[in-house]
C-alpha positions as CSV (number, residue, x, y, z in Angstrom):
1,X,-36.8,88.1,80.1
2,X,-34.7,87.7,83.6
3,X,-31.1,87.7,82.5
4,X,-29.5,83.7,83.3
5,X,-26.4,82.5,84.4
6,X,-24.1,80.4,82.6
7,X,-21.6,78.2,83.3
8,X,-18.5,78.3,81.2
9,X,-19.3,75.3,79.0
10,X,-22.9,76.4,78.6
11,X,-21.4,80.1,76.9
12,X,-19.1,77.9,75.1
13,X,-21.8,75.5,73.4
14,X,-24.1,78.9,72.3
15,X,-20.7,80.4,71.1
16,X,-20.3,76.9,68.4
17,X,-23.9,76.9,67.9
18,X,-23.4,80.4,66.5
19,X,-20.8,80.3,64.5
20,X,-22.5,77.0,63.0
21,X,-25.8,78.8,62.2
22,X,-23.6,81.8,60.6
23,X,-21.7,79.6,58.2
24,X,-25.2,77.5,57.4
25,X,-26.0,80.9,56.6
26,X,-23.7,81.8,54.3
27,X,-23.1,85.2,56.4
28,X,-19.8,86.3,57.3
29,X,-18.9,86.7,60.6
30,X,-18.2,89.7,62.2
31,X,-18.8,90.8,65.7
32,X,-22.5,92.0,64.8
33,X,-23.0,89.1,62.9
34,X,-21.9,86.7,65.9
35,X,-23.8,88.9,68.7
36,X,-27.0,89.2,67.1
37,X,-27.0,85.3,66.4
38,X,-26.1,84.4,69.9
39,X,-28.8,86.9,71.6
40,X,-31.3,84.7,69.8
41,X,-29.9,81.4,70.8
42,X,-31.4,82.1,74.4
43,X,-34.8,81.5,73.4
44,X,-34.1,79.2,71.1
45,X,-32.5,76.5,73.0
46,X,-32.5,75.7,77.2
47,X,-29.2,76.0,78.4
48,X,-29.7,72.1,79.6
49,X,-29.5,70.8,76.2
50,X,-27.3,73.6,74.4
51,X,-24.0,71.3,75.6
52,X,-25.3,68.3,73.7
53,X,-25.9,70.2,70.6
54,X,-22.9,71.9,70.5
55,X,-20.9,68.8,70.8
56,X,-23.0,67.2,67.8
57,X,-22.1,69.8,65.6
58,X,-18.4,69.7,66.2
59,X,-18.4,65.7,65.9
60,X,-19.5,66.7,62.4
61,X,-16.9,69.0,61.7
62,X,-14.2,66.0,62.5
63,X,-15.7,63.7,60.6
């Protein structure tokens, strides 16, 4: 797969959606933990609609 750029809020949506799969999980995060769950975000979601989803998951951390 062709490596993508990202914009800064794009990295910062797969980043939240990481960390929110890893404590669905139940795994504890650590550096290999994190890395290996984001490297499979990039097929998982398109980087147009990764913003929106990261925003839904931290409107449920707030409520």
């Amino acid at each position: 797969m062709a490596r993508e750029l990202y914009n800064w809020d794009q990295s910062m949506a797969y980043s939240i959606i990481a960390i929110h799969n890893l404590k669905n999980k139940n795994i504890e995060i650590d550096e290999q933990s994190f890395l290996k769950e984001a490297n499979s975000l990039q097929t998982m979601y398109g980087k147009e609609g990764v913003i929106g989803l990261a925003h839904r998951y931290l409107k449920k951390l707030s409520i």
